[in-house]
N, C-alpha and C positions, 0 to 999 in steps of 0.2 A: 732477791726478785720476788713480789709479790703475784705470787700466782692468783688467788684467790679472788683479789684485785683487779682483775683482767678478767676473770668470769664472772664476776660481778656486774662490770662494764658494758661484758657483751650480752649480759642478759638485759640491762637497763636502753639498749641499742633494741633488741628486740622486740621489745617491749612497747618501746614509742613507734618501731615501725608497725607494728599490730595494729596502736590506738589510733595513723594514721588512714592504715590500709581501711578500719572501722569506720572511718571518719569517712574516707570517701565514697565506699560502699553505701552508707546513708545519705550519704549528695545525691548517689548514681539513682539509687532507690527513690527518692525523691523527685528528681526530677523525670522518672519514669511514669511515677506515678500521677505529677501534673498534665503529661503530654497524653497520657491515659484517659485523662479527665476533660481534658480540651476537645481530643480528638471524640469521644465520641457524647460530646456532653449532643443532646437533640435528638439522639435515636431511646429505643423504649425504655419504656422508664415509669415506675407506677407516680410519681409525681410529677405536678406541672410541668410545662418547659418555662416558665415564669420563674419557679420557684428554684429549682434547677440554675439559673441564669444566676441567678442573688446570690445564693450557696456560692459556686462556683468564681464566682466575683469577690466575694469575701474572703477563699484562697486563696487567690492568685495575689491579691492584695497584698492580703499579710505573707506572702511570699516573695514581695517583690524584691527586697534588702538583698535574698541571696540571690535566687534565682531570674534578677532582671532580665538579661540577655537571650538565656532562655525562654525566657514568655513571650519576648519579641520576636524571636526568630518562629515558635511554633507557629503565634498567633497572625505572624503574616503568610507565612507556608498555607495554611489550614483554608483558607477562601482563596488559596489558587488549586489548591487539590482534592479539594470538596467545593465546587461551585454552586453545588442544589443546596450546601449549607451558610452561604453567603450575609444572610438578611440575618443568624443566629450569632456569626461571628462579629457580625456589624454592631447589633445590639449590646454584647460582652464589652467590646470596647467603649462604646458611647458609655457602658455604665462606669468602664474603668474611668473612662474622661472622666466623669461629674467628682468620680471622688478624687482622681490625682492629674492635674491637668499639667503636670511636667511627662508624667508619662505618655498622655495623648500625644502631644508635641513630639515624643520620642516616639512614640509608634506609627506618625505618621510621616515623621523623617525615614523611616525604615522601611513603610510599604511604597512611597516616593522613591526609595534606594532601589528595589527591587521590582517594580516596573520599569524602570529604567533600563537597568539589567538585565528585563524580560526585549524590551525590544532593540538592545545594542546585541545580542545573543541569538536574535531570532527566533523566539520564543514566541509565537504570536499567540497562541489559546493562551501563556498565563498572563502575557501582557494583556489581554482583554480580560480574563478575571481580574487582571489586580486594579484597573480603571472600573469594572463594572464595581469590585469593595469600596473602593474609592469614593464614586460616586454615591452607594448605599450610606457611606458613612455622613452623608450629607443627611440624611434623614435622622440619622442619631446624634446631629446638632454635635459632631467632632472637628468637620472639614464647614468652612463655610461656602456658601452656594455662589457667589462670585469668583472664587479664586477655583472652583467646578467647572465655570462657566470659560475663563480663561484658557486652560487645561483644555477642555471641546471644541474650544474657539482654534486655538494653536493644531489641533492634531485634525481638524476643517482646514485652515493654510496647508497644511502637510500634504495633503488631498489636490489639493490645487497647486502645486509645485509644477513648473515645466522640465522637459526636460527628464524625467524618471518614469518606469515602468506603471502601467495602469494596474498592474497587479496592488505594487503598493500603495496608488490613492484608493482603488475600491479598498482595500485593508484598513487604511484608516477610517474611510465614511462610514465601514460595518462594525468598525469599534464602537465608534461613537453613536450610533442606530441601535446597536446591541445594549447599549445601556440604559439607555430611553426608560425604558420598560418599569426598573428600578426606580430611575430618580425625575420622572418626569412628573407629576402628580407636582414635587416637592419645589421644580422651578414653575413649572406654572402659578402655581398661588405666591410665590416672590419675585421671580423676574418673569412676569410669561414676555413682556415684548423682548427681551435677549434670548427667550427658547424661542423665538420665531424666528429672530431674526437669522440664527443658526440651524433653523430649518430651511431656510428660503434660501440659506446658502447652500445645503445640500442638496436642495432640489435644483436649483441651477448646475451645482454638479453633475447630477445625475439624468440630466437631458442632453448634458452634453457629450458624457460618455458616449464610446462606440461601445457595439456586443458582437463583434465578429465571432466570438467564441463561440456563441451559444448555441448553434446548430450541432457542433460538433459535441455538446455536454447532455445533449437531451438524452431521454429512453424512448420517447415516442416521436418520431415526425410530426405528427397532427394533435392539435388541441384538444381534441374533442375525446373523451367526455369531460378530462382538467387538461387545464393549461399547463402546459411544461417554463414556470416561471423563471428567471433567471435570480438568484438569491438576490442581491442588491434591490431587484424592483420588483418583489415580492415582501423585502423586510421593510419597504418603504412605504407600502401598502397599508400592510400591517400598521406600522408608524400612524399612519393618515387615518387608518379605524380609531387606534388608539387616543389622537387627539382629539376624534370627532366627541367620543364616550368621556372626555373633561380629562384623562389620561387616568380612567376608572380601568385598572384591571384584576382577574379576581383569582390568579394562582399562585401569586409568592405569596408568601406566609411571612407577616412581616412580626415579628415578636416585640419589636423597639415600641409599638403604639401602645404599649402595656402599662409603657414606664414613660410615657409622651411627658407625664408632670415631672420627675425626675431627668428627663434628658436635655428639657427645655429649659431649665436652669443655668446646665454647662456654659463655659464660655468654649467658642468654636477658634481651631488654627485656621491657618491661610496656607495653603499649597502655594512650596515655592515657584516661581515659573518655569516650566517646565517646555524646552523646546526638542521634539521628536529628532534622533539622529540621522543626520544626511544619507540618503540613497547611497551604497557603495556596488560594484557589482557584483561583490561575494555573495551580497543577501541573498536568499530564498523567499519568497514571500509566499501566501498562498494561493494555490488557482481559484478562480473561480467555479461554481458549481451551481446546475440546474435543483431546483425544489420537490422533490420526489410527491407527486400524488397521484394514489389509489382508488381511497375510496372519498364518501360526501357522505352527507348523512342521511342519504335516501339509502345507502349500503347496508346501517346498520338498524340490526331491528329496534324494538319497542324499548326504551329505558333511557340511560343517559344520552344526550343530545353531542356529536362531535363539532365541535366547535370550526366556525368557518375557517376557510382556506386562510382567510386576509386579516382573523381575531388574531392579535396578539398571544393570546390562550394556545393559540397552535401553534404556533415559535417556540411560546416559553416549553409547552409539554415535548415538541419532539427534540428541543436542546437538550432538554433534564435526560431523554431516554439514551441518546445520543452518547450523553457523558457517560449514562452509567455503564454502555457497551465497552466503552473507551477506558472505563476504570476496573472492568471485569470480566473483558476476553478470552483471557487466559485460564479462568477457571468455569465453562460454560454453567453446571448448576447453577453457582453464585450470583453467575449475571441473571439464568430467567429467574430465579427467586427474588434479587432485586428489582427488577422490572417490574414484577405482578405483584410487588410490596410500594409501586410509585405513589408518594402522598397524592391527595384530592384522586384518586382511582374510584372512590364512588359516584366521583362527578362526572366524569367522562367514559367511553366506551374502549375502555382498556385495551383488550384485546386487537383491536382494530388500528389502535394507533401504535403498537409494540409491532404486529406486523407489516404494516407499513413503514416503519421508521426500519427494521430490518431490512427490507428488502429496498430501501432509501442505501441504505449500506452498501449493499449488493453488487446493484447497478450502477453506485456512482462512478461517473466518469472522472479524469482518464482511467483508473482503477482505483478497487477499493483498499480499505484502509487494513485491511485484514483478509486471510486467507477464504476465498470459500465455504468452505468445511468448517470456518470457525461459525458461521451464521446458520449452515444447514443444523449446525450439533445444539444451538440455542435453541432453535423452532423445535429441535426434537426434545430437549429437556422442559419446552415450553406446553408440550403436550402432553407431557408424563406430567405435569405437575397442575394441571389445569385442563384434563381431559374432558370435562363436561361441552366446555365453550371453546380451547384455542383449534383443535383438530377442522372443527364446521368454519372458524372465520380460517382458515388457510386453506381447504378445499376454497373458499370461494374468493380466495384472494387468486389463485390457482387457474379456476375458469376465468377470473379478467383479464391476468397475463394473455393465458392463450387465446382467448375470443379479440384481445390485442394485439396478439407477435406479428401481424401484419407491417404494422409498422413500427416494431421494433427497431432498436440501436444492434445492427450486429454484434460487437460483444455481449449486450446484454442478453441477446438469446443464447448465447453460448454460457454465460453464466447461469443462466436461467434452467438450461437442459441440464448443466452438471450439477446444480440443487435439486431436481427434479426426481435424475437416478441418482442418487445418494438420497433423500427422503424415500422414497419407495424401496429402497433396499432394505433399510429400518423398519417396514411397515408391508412384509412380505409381499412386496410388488402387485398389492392390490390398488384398484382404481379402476373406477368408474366407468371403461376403454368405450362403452355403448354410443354416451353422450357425446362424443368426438367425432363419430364416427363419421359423418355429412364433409369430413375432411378427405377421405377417401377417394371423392369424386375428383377433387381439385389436383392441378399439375402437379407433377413427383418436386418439383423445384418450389412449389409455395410454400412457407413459412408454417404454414403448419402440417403439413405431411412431413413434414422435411424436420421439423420438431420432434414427433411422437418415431419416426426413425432415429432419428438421431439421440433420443433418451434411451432406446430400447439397446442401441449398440453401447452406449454408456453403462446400465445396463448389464448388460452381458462383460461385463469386466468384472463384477460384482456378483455372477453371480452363473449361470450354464445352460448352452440352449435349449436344451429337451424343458426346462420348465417355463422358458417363454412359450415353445407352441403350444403346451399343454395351458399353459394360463393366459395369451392372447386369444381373443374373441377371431374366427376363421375369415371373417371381412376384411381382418389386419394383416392378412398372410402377405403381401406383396410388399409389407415393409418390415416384415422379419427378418434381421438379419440372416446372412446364411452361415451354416456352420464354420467353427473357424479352424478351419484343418488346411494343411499346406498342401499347395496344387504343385507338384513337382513333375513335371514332364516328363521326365525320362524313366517313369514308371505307370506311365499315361498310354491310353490307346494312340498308335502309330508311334511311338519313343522310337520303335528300330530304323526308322527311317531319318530321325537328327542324327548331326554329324558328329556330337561327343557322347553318344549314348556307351558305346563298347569303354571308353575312358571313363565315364561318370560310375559305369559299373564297378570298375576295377577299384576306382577309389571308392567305393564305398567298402569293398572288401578290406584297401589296406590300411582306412581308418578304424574299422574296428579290431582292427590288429596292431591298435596302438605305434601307427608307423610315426614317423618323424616331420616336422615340417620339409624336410628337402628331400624325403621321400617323397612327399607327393606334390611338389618342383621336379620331378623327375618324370612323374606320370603324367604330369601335362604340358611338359617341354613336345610332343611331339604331332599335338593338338595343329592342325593349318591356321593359318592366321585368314577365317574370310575378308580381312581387309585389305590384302594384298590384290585384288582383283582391280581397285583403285592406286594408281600411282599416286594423285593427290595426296589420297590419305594417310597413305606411308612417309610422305613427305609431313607432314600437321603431327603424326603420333604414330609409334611403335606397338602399343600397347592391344593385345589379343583379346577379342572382347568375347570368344570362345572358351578360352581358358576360364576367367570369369564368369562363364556363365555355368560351367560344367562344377566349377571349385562351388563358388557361393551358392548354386541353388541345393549342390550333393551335401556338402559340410552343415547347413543352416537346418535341411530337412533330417538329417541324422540326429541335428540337437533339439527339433523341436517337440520334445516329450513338457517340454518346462523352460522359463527363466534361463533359471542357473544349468540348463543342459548348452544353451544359446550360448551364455555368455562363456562358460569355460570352454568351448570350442570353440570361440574366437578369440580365448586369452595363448592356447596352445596354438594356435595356426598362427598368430600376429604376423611372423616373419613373413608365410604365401600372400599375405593380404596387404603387406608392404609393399613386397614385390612387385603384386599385380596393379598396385595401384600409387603407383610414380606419379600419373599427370590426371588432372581435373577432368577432362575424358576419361578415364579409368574408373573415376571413382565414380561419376553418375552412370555407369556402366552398373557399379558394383549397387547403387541404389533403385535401378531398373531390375536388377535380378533378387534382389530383396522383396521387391513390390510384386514381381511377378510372380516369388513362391507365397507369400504370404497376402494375398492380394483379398482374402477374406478373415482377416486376422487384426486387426489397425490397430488392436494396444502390441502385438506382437511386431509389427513394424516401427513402431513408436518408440518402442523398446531398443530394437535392436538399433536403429539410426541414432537414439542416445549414447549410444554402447559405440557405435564404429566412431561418433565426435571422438567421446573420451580417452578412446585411443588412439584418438588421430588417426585413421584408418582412410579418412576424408575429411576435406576440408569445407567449414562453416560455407564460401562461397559454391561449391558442388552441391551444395544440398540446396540451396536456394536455386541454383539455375536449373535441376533436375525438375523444381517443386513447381517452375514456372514452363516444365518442358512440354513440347507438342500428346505426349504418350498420358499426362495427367490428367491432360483438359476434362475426361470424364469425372474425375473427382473433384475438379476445380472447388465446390460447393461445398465440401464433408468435410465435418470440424476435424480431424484427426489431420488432414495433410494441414492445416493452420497450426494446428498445436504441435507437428514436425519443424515448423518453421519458427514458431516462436520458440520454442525449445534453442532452434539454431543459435537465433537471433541472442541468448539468453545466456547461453555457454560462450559466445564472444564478447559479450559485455562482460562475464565474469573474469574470463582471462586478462582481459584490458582490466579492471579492475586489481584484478592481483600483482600482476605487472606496478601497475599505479603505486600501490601500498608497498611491495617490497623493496622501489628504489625510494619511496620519502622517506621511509625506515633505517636503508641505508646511509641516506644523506644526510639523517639524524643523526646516526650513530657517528658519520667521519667528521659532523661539526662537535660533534660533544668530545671525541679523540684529540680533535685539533686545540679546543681549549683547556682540555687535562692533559696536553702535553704543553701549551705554551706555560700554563702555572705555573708546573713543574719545576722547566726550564727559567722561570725566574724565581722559585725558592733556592734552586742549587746554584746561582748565580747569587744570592742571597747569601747564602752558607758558606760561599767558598772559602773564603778569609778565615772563616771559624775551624772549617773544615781541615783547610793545610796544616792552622798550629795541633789541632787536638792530636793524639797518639792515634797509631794504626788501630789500637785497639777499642779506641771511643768512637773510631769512624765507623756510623754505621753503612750495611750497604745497601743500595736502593733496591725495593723490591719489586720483582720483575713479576709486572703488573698480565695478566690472559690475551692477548692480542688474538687470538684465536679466529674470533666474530670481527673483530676488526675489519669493514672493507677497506677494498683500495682507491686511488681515484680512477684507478683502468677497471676494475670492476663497474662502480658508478657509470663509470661512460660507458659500459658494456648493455648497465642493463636501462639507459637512456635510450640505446638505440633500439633495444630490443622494445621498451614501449614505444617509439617513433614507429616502429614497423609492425605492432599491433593496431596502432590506431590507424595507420593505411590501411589496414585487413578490414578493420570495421568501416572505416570511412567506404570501403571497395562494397562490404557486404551490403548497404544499407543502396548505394547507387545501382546494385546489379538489381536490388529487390524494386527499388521504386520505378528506376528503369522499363522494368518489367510490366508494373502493372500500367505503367503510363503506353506500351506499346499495345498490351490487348485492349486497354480498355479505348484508345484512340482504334484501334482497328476495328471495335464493334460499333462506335459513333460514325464513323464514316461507311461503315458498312451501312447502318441502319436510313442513315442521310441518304444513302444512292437509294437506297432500296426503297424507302418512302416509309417505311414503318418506323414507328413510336419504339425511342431507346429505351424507355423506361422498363425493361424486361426485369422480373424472377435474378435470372444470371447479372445483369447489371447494378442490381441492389446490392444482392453478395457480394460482386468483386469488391464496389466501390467502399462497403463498410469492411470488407478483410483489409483496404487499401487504410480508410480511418484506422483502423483494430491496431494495425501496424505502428503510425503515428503515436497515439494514444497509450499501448501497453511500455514503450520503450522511449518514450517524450524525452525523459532525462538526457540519452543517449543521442537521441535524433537531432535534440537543438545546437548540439554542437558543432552541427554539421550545414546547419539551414543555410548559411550563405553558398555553401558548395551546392547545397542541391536546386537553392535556386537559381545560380547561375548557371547550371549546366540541364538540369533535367526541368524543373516549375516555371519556364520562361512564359513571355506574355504570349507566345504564340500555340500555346497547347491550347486545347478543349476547355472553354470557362467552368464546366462541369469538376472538370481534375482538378484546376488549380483554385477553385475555392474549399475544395479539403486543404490543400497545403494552405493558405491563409487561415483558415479558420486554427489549425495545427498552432503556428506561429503568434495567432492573436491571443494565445493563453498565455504566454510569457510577455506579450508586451506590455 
C-alpha cells in the first residue's frame, strides 16, 4: 500500500481547491469593485463627469467577456434606484452602444424585461423610472424615437381602457406626463405632429375624468393664497408651460450632449411592442394626491427666484427632494445632508423648497408615507446643520400654517400639533406665544385656540406642568392644561356620603397588603347592585356598575405613581376585571370610571384603554360606543378621545391581520405536507419490487420525518372560522362607528334646519373631518366593507352633506 501516494494526492486536491477558492475570490473582488464604480460614478470627484464617463466606459468594456451579465443587471438596477442619476446612466450606455452595438440591443432587451416586470408586480415608481431611462435613452441615439412613440402611444390606449379602475388610467397618463420632461425637446424636433398628437389624446382624457376625490385629498378647503391642485391637472399645466417654452427646461443635467458627435453616429434599436398587462383585481395601483403649496416667491427674500407653481422646474425639484426622502428616511442626518447637497441649489431657494416638500409629506392624504417623527427629526437635523437660514424659513412656514388652520384638513391639524410639540421640545419650548395671542379672544372651539391647547397638552407629555406656567405668557392661562393628577372621589370632600366609600377604604387597605385577586371578589361581593331599583334593567344585565366603580377607580388610583405602577395592577387584578366585565355594558362602565379618575390626565387614559384592549379586558366595539356615548359630548373635539379610537380601530385590523397570516401559513404548510407525502408514496410504490427481493438488512427504514408543526385539516377549519368571526367584529366595529356619527351629525342638521341657524358650526367642522379622519387613516380596511355600509348606513336618503364624504371615500379606489 502506498501511503505516501495518497498524501500526495490529497495535497494536490488541496491545492487545486485553493487555486479555485483564489480564483473566485478575484471574480467576487472584481465584480464588487465594477458595481463600486458604477454606482457611484457622478458624485465628487476632482475630475470631469466627462472624463469620468470615458474612463468608466473603457472598463466596463474590456470587462464585458466576463463580467456581461453583471454590467446588465447593475446597469439596469442603477436608474431605477437612483433616479436623480438617470440622464448619467443613460449617457454610459449610449457610449457603450457606439462602441458595441450587440450589447445595446442586449441592454435594452433587459431594461424592456424589467419594466415589464416592474408593472406585472406592481411596482409602479420603478416601472415609471424604467420608462422615464427608456425614454432618456432616446436622446443617447440607443432606442429610436418611433418605436418611444409607440410604447406612449400603447400605455395612452391603457388609459383609455373601459371598464377598469380610474386609479390605473390616471397612473398610466402620469407615466407618460412624467416623462415628457426628459424626452420632449428630442420628439419635437423629429416627430413634433405625433407629440401632439398624443397630447391631444391626453387632454381629451383628462377633461373627461371625474375628480370626486379631491375634496377629500386637500389640506386647505379654500384656494387662496395657492390652489390646492389635484396632481394630474397640475402636471398638465406644467406640461402646457413646458411646450409653450419649445420644451426648453433648465434642471436635468444632461451629460450625453458632450459626446452629441460620438452618440450620433450609433445605430439606434427599436423597442419591441410592448402591450401594458390587463387590469386584474389583485393590483394595487396608486391613489391619487393633491399638490402641496406653501409658499410663492413673494415668501422668499432677496436671491434666487422660486420657480412657478406650473414651471416644470418645480416638478422636476420637488421629485428629486421627494426621492431623496424616500432613499434616506431611515437615517435622518443622511437625508438633511443630502437635501442641502441638492445639484442646481444655487439656483433656486433651497430652503424654502426642502421645507415645503416636507411638510408636502406630512399632510399628505390619506396618510403619509412615513411615520411623523421621521419628518419632525429631519427639520431638526435640518437646523443643526444649516442654523444660519432653515430655523427663520420654518418659523415662517409656522405662522402660515397657523394664520391658515382655519381651514385646515382635520387630520392635518392633528398632524401638524404633534410636529409642533415634538419641535419645541427640541428647542426648550420657546416660541414666540405674544404674536398669537389676538387668538385668545376667539371661541374655545376655533382652530386655533383649539391648536395652541391642544400643542401645550401634547406638550406636557414631553415634558411637566410647573414649567408650562412658568414659561406661558399669563394671557394663556385659560388654555393651560390642568394638572394631571387623578380626581378620586372617595377621597374627595363629601366621599362619606357615596355608597362604596366604607368598601373602597377597606380595599385600599387590603391591596397594599398584597391580598389576592378573590380576596378582593370577596370585598365587593356585598357592595348593592343600584340597578336593581330597575326591573328592566335586571332583565338587559346583571352586572354592578358599583362594584366597578369602587374596584377601577381604588385599584387605578393606587397605581397611578407611573406607567408600569398602572399596568402591573391590572396584569395582577386581570381575573376581578374579568369578572366584572362579562357584557359590553360592563365594560363601558369600566371606561366611564377610567375617564372619570383620570379625566385631566389624556396620555394616562390613552394608556390605560391600550392596556385594557390588550388584555381584552374590553372589547374593540365598547370602546367605540363609550367614545360616541352621551357623557363624552364635552370632549367630542379633543385629539386624545380620536387617537383612543383610532388606537381601537388599529388593534382590530391588527388581530384580523394576524388571524389572516396564520391560517395562509397554515394552508401552506398542509399543501406542502400533502405533496411530500404523495412523492413519497409513489417512490415506495416505486421501490417495492426492489425492496421485497433485497435482505432485511439492505432494507433501509424510512425516516420518521417532525410532524410536529404539522396542521391538521380540523385545525385549518378552526382557524377559518376564527377569522370569519373577526372579520364580523370588524365589519360590526366599523358600522357601530359610522353609525354613530351619521346619527349626531343628522341630529344637528336637522336641528340646525328647525332652528333656522347656519349648520356650518366650529363642532360641525370637527365631527364631519373626525368622520373623513376615520375613512382616510383606515381606507385599506374600510373598502372592504363599502358595499355593506352603503347599503345599510350611506343610502340616498341621509343628509347630502354626510354622504358626499363617503363618495368622495370611495372615488379614490375607483
Amino acid at each position: 500500500m502506498n501511503r505516501r501516494r495518497a498524501y500526495e494526492d490529497d495535497g494536490d486536491f488541496y491545492g487545486e481547491r485553493t487555486r479555485k477558492r483564489r480564483r473566485v475570490s478575484e471574480n467576487q473582488e472584481m465584480e464588487e469593485r465594477l458595481e463600486t464604480l458604477i454606482l457611484r460614478v457622478g458624485e465628487n470627484s476632482s475630475s470631469s463627469l466627462e472624463s469620468n464617463l470615458e474612463g468608466l466606459v473603457s472598463v466596463l468594456e474590456s470587462d464585458l467577456g466576463n463580467f456581461r451579465s453583471k454590467i446588465l443587471r447593475i446597469l439596469s438596477e442603477c436608474p431605477i434606484k437612483m433616479p436623480e442619476k438617470c440622464t448619467i446612466y443613460s449617457t454610459m450606455v449610449g457610449l457603450m452602444n457606439a462602441k458595441n452595438y450587440n450589447f445595446g440591443g442586449e441592454f435594452v432587451d433587459h431594461m424592456v424585461k424589467t419594466f415589464k416586470e416592474s408593472l406585472k408586480q406592481c411596482r409602479w415608481d420603478a416601472a415609471r423610472y424604467a420608462l422615464r431611462f427608456l425614454s432618456d435613452l432616446v436622446n443617447c441615439h440607443v432606442i429610436s424615437t418611433n418605436s418611444l412613440l409607440q410604447l406612449l402611444d400603447n400605455m395612452v390606449d391603457a388609459a383609455n381602457e373601459d371598464s377598469v379602475p380610474q386609479v390605473r388610467r390616471d397612473w398610466y397618463v402620469f407615466a407618460v406626463l412624467s416623462t415628457l420632461p426628459w424626452v420632449g425637446r428630442e420628439l419635437y424636433e423629429k416627430k413634433e405632429s405625433a407629440l401632439e398628437n398624443l397630447l391631444v389624446r391626453i387632454e381629451v382624457f383628462l377633461n373627461k375624468r371625474t375628480k370626486k376625490h379631491h375634496n377629500s385629498l386637500r389640506v386647505w378647503s379654500v384656494d387662496a393664497p395657492h390652489p390646492q391642485e389635484e396632481y394630474l391637472d397640475c402636471l398638465w399645466a406644467q406640461i402646457r408651460k413646458l411646450r409653450q417654452d419649445n420644451w426648453a427646461e433648465k434642471h436635468i443635467p444632461r451629460p450625453y450632449l458632450a459626446f452629441d458627435s460620438v452618440l450620433c453616429e450609433a445605430l439606434q434599436h427599436n423597442l419591441p411592442l410592448i402591450h401594458p398587462p390587463p387590469h386584474q383585481d389583485s393590483f394595487e395601483y396608486p391613489m391619487p394626491w393633491v399638490v402641496y403649496r406653501m409658499f410663492d416667491y413673494t415668501d422668499c427674500p432677496a436671491g434666487p427666484i422660486l420657480p412657478g407653481a406650473h414651471s416644470i422646474e418645480r416638478f422636476l425639484i420637488e421629485e428629486h427632494l421627494h426621492s431623496i426622502i424616500e432613499s434616506h428616511h431611515w437615517e435622518r442626518k443622511d437625508c438633511a445632508a443630502n437635501l442641502l447637497n441638492l445639484s442646481y441649489k444655487d439656483k433656486i431657494p433651497l430652503e424654502y423648497c426642502i421645507v415645503e416638500v416636507i411638510f408636502a409629506e406630512l399632510f399628505k392624504m390619506p396618510t403619509p408615507r412615513y411615520l411623523d417623527i421621521c419628518y419632525g427629526s429631519i427639520l431638526i437635523e435640518l437646523c443643526k446643520l444649516q442654523p444660519s437660514k432653515m430655523p427663520q424659513v420654518l418659523a415662517q412656514a409656522t405662522e402660515i400654517l397657523f394664520m391658515r388652520i382655519d381651514s385646515m384638513n382635520t387630520s392635518c391639524f392633528d398632524r401638524f400639533a404633534n410636529w409642533f410639540s415634538y419641535h419645541l421640545s427640541n428647542f426648550q419650548f420657546r416660541w414666540s406665544w405674544d404674536d398669537w395671542d389676538s387668538c385668545l379672544l376667539l371661541e374655545p372651539e376655533h382652530p386655533r385656540p383649539k391648536f395652541i391647547e391642544e400643542v401645550l397638552l401634547k406638550c406636557l407629555r414631553l415634558s411637566y406642568h410647573d414649567r408650562f406656567k412658568e414659561m406661558m405668557p399669563e394671557t394663556y392661562s385659560k388654555l393651560l392644561p390642568k394638572p394631571p393628577m387623578p380626581t378620586y372621589k372617595y377621597t374627595m370632600d363629601g366621599a362619606a356620603s357615596l355608597p362604596g366609600t366604607a368598601t373602597a377604604h377597606k380595599l385600599v387597605v387590603a391591596i397594599r397588603q398584597k391580598c389576592t385577586p378573590e380576596d378582593v371578589l370577596n370585598e365587593l361581593k356585598d357592595l348593592p347592585n343600584p340597578r336593581e331599583t330597575s326591573e328592566n334593567d335586571m332583565v338587559e344585565s346583571t352586572f354592578n356598575p358599583l362594584k366597578i366603580d369602587v374596584f377601577v377607580q381604588t385599584l387605578l388610583n393606587l397605581g397611578s405613581k407611573s406607567f408600569s405602577h398602572t399596568f402591573a395592577a391590572i396584569s395582577k387584578f386581570h381575573l376581578v376585571f374579568k369578572s366584572l366585565a362579562e357584557t359590553e355594558e360592563a365594560q363601558i362602565c369600566i371606561l366611564h370610571n377610567v375617564f372619570e379618575l383620570w379625566v385631566n390626565h389624556q396620555q394616562m387614559m390613552v394608556v390605560i384603554i391600550d392596556k385594557l384592549l390588550k388584555t381584552q379586558i374590553v372589547e374593540c366595539s365598547a370602546v367605540a360606543t363609550w367614545v360616541f356615548s352621551k357623557e363624552m359630548v364635552g370632549e367630542f373635539t379633543k385629539m386624545y378621545l380620536w387617537e383612543i379610537l383610532h388606537l381601537t380601530i388599529k388593534k382590530m385590523n391588527q388581530h384580523v391581520t394576524k388571524l389572516s397570516k396564520e391560517l395562509s401559513d397554515a394552508k401552506e404548510r398542509l399543501d406542502r405536507n400533502a405533496e411530500s407525502s404523495s412523492s413519497e408514496s409513489e417512490e415506495e410504490t416505486a421501490a417495492a419490487g426492489a425492496d421485497a427481493a433485497a435482505t432485511p438488512q439492505r432494507r433501509r427504514k424510512k425516516p420518521i420525518g417532525d410532524n410536529s408543526d404539522k396542521p391538521t385539516e380540523e385545525q385549518v377549519e378552526r382557524m377559518e372560522e376564527k377569522l370569519e368571526a373577526a372579520y364580523v367584529d370588524q365589519k360590526r366595529l366599523f358600522l357601530i362607528i359610522f353609525q354613530r356619527f351619521i346619527m349626531i351629525l343628522s341630529e344637528h342638521l336637522v336641528k340646525c334646519d328647525t332652528d333656522g341657524r347656519d349648520y356650518d358650526t366650529d363642532w360641525y367642522r370637527w365631527t364631519v373631518g373626525r368622520l373623513q379622519q376615520v375613512f382616510m387613516m383606515h381606507h385599506e380596511q374600510v373598502k372592504k366593507y363599502s358595499s355593506t355600509l352603503e347599503s345599510l348606513l350611506f343610502t340616498s336618503d341621509i343628509d347630502p352633506h354626510i354622504l358626499d364624504v363617503f363618495h368622495q371615500f370611495t372615488a379614490l379606489r375607483s
